[in-house]
C-alpha positions as CSV (number, residue, x, y, z in Angstrom):
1,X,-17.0,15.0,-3.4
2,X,-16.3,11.9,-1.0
3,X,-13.6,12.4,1.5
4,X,-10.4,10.3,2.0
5,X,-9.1,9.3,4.9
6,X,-5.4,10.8,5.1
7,X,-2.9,8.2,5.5
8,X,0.8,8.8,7.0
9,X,2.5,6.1,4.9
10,X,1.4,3.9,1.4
11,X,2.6,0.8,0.6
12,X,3.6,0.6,-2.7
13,X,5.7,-2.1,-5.2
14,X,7.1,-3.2,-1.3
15,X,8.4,0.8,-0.3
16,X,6.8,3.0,2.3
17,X,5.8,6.3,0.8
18,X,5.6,9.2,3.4
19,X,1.9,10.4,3.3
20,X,2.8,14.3,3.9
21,X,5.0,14.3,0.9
22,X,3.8,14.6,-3.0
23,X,3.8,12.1,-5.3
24,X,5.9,13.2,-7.9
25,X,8.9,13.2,-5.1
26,X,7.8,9.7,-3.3
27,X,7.7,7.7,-6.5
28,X,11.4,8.4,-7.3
29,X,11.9,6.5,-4.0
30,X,10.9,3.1,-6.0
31,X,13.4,1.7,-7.9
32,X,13.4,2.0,-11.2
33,X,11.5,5.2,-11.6
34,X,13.7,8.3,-11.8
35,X,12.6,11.7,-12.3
36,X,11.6,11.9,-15.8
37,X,8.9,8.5,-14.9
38,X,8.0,10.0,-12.2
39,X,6.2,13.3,-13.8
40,X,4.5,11.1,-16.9
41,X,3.2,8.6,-14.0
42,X,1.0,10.6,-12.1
43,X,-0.1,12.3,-15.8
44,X,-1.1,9.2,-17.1
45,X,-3.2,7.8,-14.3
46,X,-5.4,10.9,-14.8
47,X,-3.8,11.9,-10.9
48,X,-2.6,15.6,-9.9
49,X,1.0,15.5,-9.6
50,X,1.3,18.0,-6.4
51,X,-0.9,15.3,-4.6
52,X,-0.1,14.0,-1.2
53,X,0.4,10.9,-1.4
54,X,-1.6,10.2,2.1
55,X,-4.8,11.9,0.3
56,X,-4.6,8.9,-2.8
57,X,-7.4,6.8,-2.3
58,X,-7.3,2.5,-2.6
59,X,-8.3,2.6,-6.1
60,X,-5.6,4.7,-7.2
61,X,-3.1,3.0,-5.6
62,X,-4.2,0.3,-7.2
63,X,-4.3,2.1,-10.8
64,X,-0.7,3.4,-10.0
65,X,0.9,0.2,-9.1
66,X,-1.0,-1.2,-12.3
67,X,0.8,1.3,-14.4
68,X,4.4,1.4,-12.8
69,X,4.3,-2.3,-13.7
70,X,3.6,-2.6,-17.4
71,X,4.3,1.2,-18.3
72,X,6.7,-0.3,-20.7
73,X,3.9,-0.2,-23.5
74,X,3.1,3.4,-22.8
75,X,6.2,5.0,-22.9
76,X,9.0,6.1,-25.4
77,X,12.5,4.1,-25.4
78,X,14.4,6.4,-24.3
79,X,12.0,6.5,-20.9
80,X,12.5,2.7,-20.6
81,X,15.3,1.1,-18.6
82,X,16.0,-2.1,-19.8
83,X,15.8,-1.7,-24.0
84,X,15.7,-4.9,-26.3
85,X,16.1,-7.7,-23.7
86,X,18.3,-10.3,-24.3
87,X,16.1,-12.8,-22.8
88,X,12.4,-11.9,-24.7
89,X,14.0,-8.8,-27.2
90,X,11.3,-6.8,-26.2
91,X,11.6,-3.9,-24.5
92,X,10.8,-3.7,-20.6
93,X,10.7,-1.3,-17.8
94,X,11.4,-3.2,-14.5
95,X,11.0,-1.7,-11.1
96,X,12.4,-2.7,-7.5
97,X,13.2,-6.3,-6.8
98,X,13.1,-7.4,-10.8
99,X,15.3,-4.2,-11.7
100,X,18.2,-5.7,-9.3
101,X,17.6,-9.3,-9.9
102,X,18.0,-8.6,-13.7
103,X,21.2,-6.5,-13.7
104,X,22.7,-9.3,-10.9
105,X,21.7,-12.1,-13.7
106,X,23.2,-9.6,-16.2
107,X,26.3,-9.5,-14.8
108,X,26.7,-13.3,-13.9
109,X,26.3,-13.9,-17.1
110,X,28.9,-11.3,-18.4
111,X,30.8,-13.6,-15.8
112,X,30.1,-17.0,-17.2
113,X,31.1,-15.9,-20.8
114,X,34.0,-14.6,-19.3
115,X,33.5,-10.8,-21.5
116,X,35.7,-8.4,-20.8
117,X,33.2,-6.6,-18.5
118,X,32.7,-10.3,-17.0
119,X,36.3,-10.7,-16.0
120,X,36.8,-6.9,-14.8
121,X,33.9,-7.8,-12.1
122,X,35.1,-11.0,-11.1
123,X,38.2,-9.8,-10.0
124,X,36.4,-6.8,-8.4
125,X,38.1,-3.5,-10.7
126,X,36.9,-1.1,-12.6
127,X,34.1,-1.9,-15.5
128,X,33.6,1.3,-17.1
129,X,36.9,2.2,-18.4
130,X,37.9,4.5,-15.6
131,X,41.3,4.8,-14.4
132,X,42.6,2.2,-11.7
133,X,46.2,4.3,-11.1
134,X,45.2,5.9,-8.0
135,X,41.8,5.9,-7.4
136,X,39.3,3.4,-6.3
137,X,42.1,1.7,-3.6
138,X,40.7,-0.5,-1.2
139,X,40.9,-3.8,0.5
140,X,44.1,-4.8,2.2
141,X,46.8,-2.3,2.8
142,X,50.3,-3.2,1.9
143,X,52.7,-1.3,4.4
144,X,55.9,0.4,4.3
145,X,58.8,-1.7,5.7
146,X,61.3,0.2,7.7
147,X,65.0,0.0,6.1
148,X,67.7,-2.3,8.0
149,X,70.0,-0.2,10.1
């Protein structure tokens, strides 16, 4: 058995992973992978899941990276976070800088079409039909006058 070389932080999809900590609880910091990801990942790359993630060696790394990136093929729907695409109609799973870029080019275009859910975030209220009554107040304060003696 070769040994690794422990590590304090890994570089991985552009996030710093603390080394001490295991992997099942480090890759939930990437974006994109939640909890449920997080447990089939490690499974899947043939890697224990109580790991540190200092003791991973280059290679598997390199294998999970590999398999964050185009686990869309492996996986159930349900496990997937962006379903039928509107762009290609496949179904993706996008992590870290593509997962925001898509939902901000999601939303501009809910703009552009000018969608109900377009308009409700151009003029900065409530999308998901919550109440706007009383909560979610903020920008500019209007005060209270004091009555004319």
């Amino acid at each position: 058995m070769s040994e690794t070389k422990f590590r304090e932080t890994v570089r991985m999809l552009g996030v710093n992973l603390v080394g001490s900590n295991v992997i099942f609880e480090e890759l939930m910091k990437i974006k994109g992978v939640g909890p449920s990801l997080a447990r089939a990942i490690p499974s899947l790359a043939n890697i224990p899941e109580r790991l540190r993630v200092g003791m991973l060696t280059d290679t598997q790394v390199e294998k999970l990276e590999a398999l964050i990136k185009d686990i869309g093929e492996r996986l159930p729907a349900y496990l997937i976070n962006r379903r039928n695409d509107r762009e290609s109609g496949r179904d993706l799973h996008l992590v870290s800088s593509d997962l925001s870029f898509k939902v901000m080019r999601d939303i501009d275009f809910e703009k552009k079409i000018k969608s109900w859910r377009g308009i409700r975030h151009r003029l900065g209220l409530k999308v998901r039909g919550q109440r706007t009554k009383t909560t979610g107040r903020r920008g500019r304060t209007v005060g209270v006058r004091a009555k004319k003696r």
